[in-house]
C-alpha positions as CSV (number, residue, x, y, z in Angstrom):
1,X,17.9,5.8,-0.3
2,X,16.7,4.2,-3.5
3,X,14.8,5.9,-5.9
4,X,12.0,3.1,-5.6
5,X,12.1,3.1,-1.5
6,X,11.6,6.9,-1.8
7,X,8.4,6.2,-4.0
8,X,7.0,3.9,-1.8
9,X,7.7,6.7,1.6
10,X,6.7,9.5,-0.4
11,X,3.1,8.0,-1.6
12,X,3.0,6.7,2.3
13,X,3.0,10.3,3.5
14,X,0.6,11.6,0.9
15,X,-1.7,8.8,2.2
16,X,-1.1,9.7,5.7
17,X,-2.1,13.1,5.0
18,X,-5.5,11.8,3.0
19,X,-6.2,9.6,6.3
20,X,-5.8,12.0,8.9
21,X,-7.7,14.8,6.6
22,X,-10.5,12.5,6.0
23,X,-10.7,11.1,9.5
24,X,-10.5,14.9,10.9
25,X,-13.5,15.6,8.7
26,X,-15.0,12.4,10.2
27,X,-14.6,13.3,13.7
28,X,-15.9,16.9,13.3
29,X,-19.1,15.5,11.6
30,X,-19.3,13.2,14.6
31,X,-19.5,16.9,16.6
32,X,-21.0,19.2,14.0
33,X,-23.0,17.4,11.0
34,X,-21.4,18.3,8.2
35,X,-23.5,16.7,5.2
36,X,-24.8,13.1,5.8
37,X,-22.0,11.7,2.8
38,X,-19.5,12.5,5.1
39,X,-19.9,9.0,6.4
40,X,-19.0,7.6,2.9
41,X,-15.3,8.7,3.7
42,X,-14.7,5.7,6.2
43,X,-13.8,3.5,4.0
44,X,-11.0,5.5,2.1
45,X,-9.6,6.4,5.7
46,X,-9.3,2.9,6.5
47,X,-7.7,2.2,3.1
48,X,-5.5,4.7,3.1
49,X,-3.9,5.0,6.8
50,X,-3.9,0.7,6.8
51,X,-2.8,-0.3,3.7
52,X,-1.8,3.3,2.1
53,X,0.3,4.1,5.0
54,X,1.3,1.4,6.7
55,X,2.0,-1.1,4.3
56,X,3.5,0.9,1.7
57,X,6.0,2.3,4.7
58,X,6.3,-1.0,5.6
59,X,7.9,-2.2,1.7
60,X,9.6,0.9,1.3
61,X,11.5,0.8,4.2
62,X,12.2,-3.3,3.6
63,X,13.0,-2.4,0.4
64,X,16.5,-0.4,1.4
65,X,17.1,-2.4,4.4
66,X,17.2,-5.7,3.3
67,X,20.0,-7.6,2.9
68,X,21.9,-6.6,-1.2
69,X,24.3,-9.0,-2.9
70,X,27.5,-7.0,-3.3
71,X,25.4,-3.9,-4.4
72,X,22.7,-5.6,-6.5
73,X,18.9,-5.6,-5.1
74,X,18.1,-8.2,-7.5
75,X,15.2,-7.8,-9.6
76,X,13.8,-5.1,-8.5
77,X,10.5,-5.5,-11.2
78,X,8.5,-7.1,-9.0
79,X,8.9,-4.9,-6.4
80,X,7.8,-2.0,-9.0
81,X,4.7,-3.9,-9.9
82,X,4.1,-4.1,-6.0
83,X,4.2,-0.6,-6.0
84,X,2.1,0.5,-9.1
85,X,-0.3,-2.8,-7.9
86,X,-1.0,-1.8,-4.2
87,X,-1.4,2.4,-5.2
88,X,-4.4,0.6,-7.9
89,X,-5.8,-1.4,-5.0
90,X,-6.3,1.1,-2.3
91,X,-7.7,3.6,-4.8
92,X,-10.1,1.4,-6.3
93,X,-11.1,0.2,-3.0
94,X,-11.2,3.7,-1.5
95,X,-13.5,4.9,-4.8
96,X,-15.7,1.6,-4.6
97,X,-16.9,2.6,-1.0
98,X,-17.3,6.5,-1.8
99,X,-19.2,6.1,-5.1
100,X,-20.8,3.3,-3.7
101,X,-19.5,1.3,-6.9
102,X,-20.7,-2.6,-7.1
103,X,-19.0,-5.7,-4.9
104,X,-16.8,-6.7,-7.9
105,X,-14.9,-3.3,-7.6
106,X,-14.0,-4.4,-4.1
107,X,-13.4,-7.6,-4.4
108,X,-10.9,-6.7,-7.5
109,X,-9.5,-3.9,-5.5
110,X,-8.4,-6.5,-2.6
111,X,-7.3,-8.6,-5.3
112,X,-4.6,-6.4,-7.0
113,X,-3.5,-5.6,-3.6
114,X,-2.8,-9.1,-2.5
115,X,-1.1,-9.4,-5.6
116,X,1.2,-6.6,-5.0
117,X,2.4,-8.3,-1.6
118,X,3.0,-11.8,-3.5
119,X,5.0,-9.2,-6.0
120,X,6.8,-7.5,-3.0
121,X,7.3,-11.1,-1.6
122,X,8.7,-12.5,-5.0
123,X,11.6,-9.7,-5.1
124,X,12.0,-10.3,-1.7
125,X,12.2,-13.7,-0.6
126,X,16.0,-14.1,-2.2
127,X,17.4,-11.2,-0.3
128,X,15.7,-12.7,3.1
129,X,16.7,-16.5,2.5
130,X,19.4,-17.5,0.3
131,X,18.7,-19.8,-2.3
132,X,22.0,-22.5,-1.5
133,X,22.2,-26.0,-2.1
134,X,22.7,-28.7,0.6
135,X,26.2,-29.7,1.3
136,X,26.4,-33.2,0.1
């Protein structure tokens, strides 16, 4: 496996674990009240089992199946970026809900992760669809 498609798995299971910790404390407030901030951990579970987990499994895994040129990935920069973009996303977006942080955090948060798909997508395009000429 690649060292980068290892990256993006590994940070996908320490995000599954945050999700499934912060939605177990969720539930068990739902049973026994906790402490009312409780609630303020929604969003990060959200974040971090939709776009933490899911998504980052999601370009890990594409990342060492897709398609290589002999044994070349390609550029493999953008899909770096991806990976440093989309961990800066989900934890801004994640702090901006629990530290109830103003709409420009979120709205920045969503847009660094966005831009870590186009990123993911730039790396990735020339691997799904060849660039080839027409014959003439």
């Amino acid at each position: 496996m690649p060292r980068l498609s290892a990256w993006f798995v590994r940070a996908a299971l320490v995000y599954l674990g945050l999700g499934f910790t912060f939605g177990g404390l969720l539930l068990a407030n739902k049973g026994v009240p906790l402490h009312p901030l409780t609630w303020r951990l929604l969003p990060a579970h959200i974040e971090f089992l939709l776009f933490g987990w899911t998504l980052q499994l999601a370009f890990g895994v594409a990342f060492w199946i897709l398609p290589r040129w002999q044994t070349q990935r390609g550029d493999v920069r953008p899909a770096w970026a991806a990976l440093i973009l989309l961990n800066a996303g989900i934890w801004l977006v994640a702090l901006t809900g629990w530290l109830d942080w103003p709409a420009w955090s979120l709205a920045l948060g969503r847009l660094l992760e966005a831009t870590a798909i186009i990123a993911f997508a730039i790396h990735a395009w020339p691997r799904i669809k060849p660039w080839v000429e027409a014959p003439a």
